[in-house]
C-alpha positions as CSV (number, residue, x, y, z in Angstrom):
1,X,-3.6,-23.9,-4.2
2,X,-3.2,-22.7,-7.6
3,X,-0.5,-19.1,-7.7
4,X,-1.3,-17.5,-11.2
5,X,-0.1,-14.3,-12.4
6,X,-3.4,-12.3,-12.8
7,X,-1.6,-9.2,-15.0
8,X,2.3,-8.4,-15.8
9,X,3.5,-5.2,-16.9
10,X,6.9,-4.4,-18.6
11,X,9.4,-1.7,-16.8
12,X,12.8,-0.2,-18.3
13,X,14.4,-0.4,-15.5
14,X,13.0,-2.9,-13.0
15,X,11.7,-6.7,-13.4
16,X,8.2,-7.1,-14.7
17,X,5.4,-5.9,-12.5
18,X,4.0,-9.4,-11.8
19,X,0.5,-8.7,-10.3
20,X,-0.1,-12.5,-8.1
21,X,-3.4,-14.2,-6.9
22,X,-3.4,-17.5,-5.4
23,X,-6.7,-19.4,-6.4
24,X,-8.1,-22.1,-3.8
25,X,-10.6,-24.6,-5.1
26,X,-12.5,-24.7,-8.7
27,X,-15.6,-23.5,-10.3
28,X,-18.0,-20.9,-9.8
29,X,-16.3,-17.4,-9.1
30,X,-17.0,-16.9,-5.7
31,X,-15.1,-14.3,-3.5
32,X,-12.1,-12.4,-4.9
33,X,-9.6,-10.8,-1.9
34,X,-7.3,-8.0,-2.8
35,X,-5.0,-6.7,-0.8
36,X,-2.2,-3.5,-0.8
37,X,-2.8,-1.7,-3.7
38,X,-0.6,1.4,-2.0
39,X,2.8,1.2,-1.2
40,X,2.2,1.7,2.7
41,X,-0.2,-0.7,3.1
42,X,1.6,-3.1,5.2
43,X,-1.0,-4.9,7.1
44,X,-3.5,-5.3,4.2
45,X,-1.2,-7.2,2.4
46,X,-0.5,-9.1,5.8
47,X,-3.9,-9.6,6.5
48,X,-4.1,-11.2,3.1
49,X,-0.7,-13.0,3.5
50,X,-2.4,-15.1,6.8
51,X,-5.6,-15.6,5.0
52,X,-3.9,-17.3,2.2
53,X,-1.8,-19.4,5.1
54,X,-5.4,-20.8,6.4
55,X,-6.7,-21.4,3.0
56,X,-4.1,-23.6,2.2
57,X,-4.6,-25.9,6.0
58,X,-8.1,-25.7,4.8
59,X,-8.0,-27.0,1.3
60,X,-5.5,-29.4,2.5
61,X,-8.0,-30.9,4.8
62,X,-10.8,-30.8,2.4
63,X,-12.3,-27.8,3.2
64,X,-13.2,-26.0,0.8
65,X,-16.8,-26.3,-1.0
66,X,-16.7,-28.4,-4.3
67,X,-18.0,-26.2,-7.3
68,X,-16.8,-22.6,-5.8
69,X,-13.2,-20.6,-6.1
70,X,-11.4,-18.4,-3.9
71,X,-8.9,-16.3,-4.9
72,X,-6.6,-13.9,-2.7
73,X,-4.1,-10.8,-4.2
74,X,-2.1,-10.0,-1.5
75,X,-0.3,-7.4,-3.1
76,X,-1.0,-4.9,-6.3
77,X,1.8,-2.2,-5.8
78,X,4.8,-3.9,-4.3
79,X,6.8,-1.7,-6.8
80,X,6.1,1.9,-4.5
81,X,5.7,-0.9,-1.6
82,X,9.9,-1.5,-2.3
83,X,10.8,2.1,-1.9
84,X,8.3,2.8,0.5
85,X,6.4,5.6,-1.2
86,X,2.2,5.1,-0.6
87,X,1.0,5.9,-4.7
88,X,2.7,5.0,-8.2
89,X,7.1,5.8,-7.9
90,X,7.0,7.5,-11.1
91,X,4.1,10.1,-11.6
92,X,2.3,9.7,-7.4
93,X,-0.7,8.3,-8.9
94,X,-3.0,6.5,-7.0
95,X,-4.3,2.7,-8.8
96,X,-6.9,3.3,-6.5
97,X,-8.0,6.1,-8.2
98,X,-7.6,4.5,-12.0
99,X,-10.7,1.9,-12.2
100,X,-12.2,0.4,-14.7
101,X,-8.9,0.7,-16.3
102,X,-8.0,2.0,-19.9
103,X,-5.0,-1.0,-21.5
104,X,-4.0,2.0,-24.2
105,X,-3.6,4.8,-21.1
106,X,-1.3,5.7,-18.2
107,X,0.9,3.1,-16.4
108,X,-1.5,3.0,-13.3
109,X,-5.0,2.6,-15.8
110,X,-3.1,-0.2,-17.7
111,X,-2.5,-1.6,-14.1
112,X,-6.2,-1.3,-12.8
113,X,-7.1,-2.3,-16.7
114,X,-5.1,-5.5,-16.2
115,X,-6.1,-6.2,-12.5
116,X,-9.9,-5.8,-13.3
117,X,-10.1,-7.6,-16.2
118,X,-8.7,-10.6,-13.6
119,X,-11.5,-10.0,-11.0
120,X,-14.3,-9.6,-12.8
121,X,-17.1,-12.3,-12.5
122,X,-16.9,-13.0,-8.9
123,X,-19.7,-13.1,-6.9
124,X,-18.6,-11.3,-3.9
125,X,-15.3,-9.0,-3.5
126,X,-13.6,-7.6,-0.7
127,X,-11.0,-5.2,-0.5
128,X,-8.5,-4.8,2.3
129,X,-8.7,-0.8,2.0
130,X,-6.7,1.8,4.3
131,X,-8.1,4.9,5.7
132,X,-6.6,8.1,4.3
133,X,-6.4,10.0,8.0
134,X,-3.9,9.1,10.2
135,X,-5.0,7.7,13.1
136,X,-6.2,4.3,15.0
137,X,-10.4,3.2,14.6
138,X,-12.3,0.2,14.8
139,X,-12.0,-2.6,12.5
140,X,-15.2,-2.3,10.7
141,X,-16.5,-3.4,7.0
142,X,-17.9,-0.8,4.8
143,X,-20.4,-0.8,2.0
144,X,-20.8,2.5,-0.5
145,X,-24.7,2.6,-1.2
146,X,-24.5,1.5,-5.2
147,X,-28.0,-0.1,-5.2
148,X,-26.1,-3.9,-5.9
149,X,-25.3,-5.2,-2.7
150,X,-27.4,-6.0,0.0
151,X,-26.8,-4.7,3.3
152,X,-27.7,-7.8,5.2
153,X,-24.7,-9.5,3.7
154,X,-22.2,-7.2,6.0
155,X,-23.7,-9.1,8.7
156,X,-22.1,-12.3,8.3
157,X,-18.4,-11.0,8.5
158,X,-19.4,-10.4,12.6
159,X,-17.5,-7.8,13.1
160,X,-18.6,-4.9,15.5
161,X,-20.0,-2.5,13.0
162,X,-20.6,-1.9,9.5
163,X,-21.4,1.2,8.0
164,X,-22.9,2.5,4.5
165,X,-22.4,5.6,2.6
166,X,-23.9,7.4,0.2
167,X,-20.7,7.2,-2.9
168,X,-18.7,10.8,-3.8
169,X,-18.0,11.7,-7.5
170,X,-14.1,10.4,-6.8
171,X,-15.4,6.9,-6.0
172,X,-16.5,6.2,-9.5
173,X,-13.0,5.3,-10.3
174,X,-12.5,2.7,-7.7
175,X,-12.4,-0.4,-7.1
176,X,-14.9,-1.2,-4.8
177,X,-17.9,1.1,-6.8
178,X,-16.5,-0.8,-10.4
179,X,-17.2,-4.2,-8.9
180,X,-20.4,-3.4,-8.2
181,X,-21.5,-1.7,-10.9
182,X,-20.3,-5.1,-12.5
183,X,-22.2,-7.4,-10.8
184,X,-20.0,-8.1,-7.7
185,X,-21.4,-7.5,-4.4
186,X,-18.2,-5.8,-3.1
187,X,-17.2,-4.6,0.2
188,X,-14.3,-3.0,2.0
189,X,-12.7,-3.9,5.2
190,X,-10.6,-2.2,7.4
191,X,-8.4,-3.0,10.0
192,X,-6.8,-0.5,12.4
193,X,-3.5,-0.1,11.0
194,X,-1.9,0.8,7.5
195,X,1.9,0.7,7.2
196,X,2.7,-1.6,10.2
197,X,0.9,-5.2,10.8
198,X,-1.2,-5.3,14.1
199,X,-1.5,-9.1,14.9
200,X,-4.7,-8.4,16.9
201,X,-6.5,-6.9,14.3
202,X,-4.7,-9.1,11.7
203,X,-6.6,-12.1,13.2
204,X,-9.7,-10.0,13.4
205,X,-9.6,-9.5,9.6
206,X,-8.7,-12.9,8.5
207,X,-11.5,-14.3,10.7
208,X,-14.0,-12.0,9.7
209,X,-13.1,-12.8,6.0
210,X,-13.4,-16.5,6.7
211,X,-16.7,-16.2,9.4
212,X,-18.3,-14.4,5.5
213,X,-16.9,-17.6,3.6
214,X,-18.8,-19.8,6.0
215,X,-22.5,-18.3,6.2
216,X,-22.0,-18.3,2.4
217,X,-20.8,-21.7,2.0
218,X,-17.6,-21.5,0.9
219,X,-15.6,-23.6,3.1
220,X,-16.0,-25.6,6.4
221,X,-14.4,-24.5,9.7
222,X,-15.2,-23.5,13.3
223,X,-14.7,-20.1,14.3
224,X,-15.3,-17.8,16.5
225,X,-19.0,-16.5,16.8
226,X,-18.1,-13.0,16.2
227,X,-20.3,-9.9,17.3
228,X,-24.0,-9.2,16.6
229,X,-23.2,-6.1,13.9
230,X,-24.8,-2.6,14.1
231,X,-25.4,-0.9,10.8
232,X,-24.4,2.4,11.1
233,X,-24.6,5.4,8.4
234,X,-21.9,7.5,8.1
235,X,-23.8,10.5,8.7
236,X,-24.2,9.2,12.4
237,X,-20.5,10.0,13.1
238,X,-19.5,13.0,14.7
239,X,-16.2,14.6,14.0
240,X,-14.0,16.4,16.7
241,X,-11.7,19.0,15.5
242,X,-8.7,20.7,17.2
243,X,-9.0,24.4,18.6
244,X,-5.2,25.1,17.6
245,X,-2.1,23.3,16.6
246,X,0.4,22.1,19.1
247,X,1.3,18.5,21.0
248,X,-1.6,16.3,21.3
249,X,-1.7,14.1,24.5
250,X,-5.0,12.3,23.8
251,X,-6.8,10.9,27.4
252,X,-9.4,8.1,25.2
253,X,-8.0,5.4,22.6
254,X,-10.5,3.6,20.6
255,X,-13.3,1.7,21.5
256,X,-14.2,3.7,24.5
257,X,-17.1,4.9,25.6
258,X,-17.9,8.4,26.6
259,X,-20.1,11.1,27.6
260,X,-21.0,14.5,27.1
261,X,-18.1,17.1,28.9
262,X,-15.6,13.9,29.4
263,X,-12.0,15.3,28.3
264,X,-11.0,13.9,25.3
265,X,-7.2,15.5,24.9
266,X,-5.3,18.3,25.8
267,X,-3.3,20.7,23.3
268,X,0.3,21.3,24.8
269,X,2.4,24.4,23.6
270,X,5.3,23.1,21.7
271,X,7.9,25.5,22.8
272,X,6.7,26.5,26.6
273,X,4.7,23.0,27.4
274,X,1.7,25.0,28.6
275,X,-2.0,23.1,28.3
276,X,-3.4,25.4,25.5
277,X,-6.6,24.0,24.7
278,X,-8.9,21.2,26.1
279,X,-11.1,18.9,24.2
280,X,-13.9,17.5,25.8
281,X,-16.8,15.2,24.1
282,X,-19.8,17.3,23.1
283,X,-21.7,14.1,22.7
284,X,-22.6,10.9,24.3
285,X,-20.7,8.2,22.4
286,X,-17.6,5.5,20.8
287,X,-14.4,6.9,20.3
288,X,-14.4,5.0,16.5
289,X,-11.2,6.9,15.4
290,X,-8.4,8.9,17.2
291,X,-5.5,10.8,15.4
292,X,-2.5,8.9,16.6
293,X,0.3,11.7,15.5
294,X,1.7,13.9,18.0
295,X,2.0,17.0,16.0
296,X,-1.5,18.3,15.1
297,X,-2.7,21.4,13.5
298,X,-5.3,24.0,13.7
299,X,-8.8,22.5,13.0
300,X,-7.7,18.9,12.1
301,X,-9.6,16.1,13.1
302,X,-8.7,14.6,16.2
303,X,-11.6,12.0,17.0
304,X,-14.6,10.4,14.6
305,X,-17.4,9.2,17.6
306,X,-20.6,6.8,16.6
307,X,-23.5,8.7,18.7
308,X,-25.2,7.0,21.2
């Protein structure tokens, strides 16, 4: 294992921002890890923190394929990560949100400037994203439809689903569209929790991650066979909104199965404690993602379901 600085930038009142990636193996460029690059993203930088843990038993015991590097970046942001605040401390910018970079612009562009410029030229990417809702879903891998990357290839991480959409105009200035556009078959993967680690889905990551690195050659290990994938668009989910606000006491948690006129939740009055509203499935399908907050408002999302 070779730790390397990838970017450092200068602060007048803190230590350097020291941006870290730890490679594994040498030669061609072949799969590039990052991890938190928001200050509340707890488990992807976990996730990333027990991949580089098995990388290193790995290349210890000769694991890894001659000719091809790995490298992982656990962590982009542990400056808002220290004070607990989810974008940039000084102006709530998102890095995110900054990409390709610009090294003559705003702290967070000379960031994603400095970060890409280290990334660039590998042959596959993957980035330990978080989902901006508030709630629990299936660990899945996602590919934006960019026209480089070939949806086949999401197949090999074994997890249960994978799904493709169609990019936004705000996704131009990510990470995950910038790859691809140059030349890095790049995916994101998510896990079902953001500022707390979930050792379940932890493991799930990390040996989705390494299940890729194996069909693709890049080291040798036995692991678990994983599922059979279904490719899903986007468009196939169907999202549940709330009649009113109130307390949410949710019947279904993720992963279940239901069918049309099932109750989903009930809407309690936060003064009196009367039921106020009932949700029931208007559909035959996955619970993929349930709002896990108590408090919910009028016409929020409660559940995302994958019809059956």
């Amino acid at each position: 294992m070779r730790k390397t600085v990838i970017y450092s930038i200068q602060s007048p009142y803190r230590e350097p921002l020291e941006i870290t990636g730890f490679r594994f193996g040498k030669g061609e460029k072949a799969l590039c890890v990052v991890g938190a690059m928001r200050g509340n993203e707890v488990q992807q930088m976990y996730v990333c923190a027990r991949l580089v843990n098995r990388l290193k038993e790995l290349e210890r015991d000769g694991c890894i394929a001659a000719g091809k590097e790995i490298m992982i970046i656990p962590c982009v942001n542990y400056y808002s990560m220290n004070i607990g605040k989810r974008f940039w401390t000084m102006d709530n910018t998102d890095i995110n949100r900054m990409f390709p970079g610009y090294d003559l612009g705003e702290t967070t562009q000379r960031i994603a400037d400095g970060l890409f410029k280290g990334i660039q030229g590998y042959a596959y990417g993957v980035q330990l994203a978080s989902f901006y809702q508030q709630g629990d879903f299936l660990p899945h891998v996602k590919l934006m439809e960019t026209g480089f990357t070939d949806h086949a290839d999401m197949l090999d991480f074994g997890l249960p689903y994978a799904f493709v959409r169609e990019p936004r105009p705000y996704d131009t200035t990510t990470l995950n569209y910038n790859w691809q556009v140059w030349g890095t078959k790049a995916f994101s993967l998510y896990t079902n929790a953001t500022d707390d680690f979930d050792e379940s889905s932890a493991k799930a990551a990390v040996d989705a991650i390494l299940r890729f690195c194996v069909k693709k050659g890049l080291i040798r290990t036995k692991l678990p066979g994983g599922y059979v994938t279904e490719i899903i668009e986007e468009e196939r989910l169907v999202q549940i909104h709330s009649h009113c606000a109130g307390i949410c006491r949710s019947r279904v948690r993720t992963g279940d199965e239901v069918r049309s006129g099932d109750l989903l939740c009930e809407i309690i009055d936060p003064l009196e404690g009367d039921v106020i509203s009932k949700i029931y499935s208007p559909i035959n399908g996955i619970i993929f993602f349930r709002y896990n907050r108590p408090l919910e408002f009028e016409k929020s999302v409660l559940y995302k379901m994958i019809k059956i």
